[in-house]
LOROVO-793896 format. One record per atom (N, C-alpha, C): residue number from 0; atom name; y, x, z. Coordinates in Angstrom, 3 decimals. Atoms other than C-alpha are relative to their C-alpha. Layout:
  seq  atom        yy        xx        zz
  NUM    CA         Y         X         Z
...
This chain:
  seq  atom        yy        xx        zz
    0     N    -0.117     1.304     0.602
    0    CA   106.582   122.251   187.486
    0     C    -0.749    -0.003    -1.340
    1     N     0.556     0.102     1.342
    1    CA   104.454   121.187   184.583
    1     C     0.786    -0.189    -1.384
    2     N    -0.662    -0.063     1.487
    2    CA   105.315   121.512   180.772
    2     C     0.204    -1.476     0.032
    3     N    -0.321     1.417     0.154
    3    CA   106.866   118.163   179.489
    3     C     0.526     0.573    -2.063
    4     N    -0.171    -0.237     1.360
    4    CA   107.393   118.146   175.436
    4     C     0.918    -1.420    -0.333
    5     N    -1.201     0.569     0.771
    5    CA   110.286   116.220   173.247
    5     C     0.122     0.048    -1.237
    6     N     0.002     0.154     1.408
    6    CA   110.035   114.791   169.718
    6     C     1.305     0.733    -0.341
    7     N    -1.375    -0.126     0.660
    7    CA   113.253   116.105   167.797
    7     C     0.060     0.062    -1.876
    8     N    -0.350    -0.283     1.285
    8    CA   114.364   115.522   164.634
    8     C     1.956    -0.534    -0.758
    9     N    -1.737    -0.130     0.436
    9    CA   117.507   116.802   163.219
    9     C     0.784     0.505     1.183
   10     N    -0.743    -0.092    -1.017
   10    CA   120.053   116.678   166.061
   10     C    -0.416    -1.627     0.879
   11     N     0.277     1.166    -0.109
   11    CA   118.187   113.755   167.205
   11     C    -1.547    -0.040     1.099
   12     N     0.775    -0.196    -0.830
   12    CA   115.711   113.277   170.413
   12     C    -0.863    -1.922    -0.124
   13     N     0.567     1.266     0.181
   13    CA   112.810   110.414   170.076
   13     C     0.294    -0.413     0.985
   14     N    -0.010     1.071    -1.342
   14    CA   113.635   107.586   172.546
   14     C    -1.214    -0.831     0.050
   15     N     1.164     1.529     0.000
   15    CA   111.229   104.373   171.489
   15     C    -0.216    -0.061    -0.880
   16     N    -0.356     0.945     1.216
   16    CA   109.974   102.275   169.535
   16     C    -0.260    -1.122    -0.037
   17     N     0.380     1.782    -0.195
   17    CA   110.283    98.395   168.755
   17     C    -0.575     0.082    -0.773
   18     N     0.811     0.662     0.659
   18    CA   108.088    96.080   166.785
   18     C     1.302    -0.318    -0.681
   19     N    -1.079     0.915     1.009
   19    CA   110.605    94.617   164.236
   19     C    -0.191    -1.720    -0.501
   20     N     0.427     0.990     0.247
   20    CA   110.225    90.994   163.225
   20     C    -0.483     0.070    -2.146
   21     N     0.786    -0.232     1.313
   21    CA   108.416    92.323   159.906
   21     C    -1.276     0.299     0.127
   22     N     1.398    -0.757    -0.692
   22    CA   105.334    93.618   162.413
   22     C     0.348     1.784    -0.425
   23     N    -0.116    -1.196     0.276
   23    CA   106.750    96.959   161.165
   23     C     0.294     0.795     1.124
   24     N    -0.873    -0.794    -1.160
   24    CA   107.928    99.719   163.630
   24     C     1.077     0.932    -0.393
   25     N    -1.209    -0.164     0.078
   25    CA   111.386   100.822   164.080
   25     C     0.356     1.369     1.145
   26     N     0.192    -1.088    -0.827
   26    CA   111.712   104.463   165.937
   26     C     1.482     0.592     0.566
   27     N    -0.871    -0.790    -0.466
   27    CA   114.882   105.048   168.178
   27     C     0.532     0.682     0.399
   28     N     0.037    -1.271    -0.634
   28    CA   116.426   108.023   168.592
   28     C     1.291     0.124     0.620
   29     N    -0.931    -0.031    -1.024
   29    CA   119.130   109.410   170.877
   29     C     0.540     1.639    -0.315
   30     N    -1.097    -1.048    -0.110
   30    CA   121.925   112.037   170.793
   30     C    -0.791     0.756     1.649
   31     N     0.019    -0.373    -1.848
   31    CA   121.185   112.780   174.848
   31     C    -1.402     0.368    -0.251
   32     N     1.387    -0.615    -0.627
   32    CA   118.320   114.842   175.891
   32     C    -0.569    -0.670     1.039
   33     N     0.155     0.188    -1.374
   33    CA   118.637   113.199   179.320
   33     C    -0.606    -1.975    -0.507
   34     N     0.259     1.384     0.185
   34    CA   117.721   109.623   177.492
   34     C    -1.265    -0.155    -0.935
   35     N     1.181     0.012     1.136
   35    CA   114.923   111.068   175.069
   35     C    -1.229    -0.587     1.182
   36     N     1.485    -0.369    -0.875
   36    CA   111.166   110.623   176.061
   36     C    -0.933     1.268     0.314
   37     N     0.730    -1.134    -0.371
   37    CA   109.695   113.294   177.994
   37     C    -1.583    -0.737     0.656
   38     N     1.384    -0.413    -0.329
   38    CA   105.979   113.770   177.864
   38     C    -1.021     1.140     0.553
   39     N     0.730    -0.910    -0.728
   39    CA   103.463   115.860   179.594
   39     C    -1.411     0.252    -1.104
   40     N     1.267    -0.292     0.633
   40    CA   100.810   115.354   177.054
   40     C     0.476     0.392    -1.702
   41     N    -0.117    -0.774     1.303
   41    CA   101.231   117.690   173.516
   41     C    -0.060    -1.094    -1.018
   42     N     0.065     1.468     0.848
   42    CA    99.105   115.286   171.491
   42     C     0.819    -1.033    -0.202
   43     N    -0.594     1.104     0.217
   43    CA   100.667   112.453   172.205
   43     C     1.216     0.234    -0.736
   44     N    -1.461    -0.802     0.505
   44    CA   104.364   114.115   171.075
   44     C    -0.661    -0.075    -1.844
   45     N     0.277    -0.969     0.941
   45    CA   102.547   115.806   168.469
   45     C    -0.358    -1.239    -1.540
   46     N     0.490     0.836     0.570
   46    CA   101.503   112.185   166.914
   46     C     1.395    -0.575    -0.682
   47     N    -0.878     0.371     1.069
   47    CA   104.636   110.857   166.565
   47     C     1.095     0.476    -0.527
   48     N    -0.733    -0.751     0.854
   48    CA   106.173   113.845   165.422
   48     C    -0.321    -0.183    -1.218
   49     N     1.008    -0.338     1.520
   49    CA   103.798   113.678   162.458
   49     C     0.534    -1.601    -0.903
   50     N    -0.152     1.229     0.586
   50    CA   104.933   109.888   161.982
   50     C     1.828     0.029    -0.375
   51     N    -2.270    -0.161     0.097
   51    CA   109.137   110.643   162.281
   51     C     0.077     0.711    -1.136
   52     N    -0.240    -1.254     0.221
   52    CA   108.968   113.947   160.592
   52     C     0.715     0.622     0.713
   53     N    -0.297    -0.550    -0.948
   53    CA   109.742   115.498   163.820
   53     C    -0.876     1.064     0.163
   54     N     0.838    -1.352    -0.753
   54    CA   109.148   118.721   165.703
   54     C    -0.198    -0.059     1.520
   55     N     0.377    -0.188    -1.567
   55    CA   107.569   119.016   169.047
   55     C     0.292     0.906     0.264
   56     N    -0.380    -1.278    -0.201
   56    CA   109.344   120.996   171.108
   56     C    -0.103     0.288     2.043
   57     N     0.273     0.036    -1.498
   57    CA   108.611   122.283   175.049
   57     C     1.108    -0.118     0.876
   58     N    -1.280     0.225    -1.370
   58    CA   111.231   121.579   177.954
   58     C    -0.568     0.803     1.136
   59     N     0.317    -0.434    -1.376
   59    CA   111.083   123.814   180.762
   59     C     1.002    -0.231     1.098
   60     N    -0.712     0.759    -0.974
   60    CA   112.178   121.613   183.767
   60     C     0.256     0.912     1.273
   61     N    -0.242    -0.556    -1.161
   61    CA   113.609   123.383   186.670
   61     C     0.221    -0.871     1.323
   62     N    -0.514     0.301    -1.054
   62    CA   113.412   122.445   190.251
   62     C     1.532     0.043     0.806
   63     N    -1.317    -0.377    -0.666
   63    CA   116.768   122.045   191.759
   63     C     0.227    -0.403     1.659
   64     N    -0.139     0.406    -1.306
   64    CA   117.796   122.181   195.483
   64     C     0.994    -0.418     0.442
């Protein structure tokens, strides 16, 4: 199964993010692993770690039968 990567910051997993009615952006995060956003691409993670002050971190997904 391919790598998949996960913003985190703190005790805290990136979910989204809205537009706010200021045009600003608003970055929600999540307790649950199982509700964060999992990505396949580094960069992308790696971008808006740099914008949270988050750490990119790797998930290794297991097949289950």
């Amino acid at each position: 199964m391919e790598n998949v990567y996960v913003v985190r910051l703190g005790n805290l997993y990136y979910q989204r993010r809205n537009l706010s009615i200021t045009n600003n952006y608003r970055y929600k995060m999540t307790d649950n692993l199982n509700d964060a956003i999992l990505s396949e691409s580094f960069d992308d993670v790696k971008k808006i770690a740099e914008i949270i002050g988050g750490k990119v971190y790797k998930v290794n997904l297991e097949e289950v039968e």
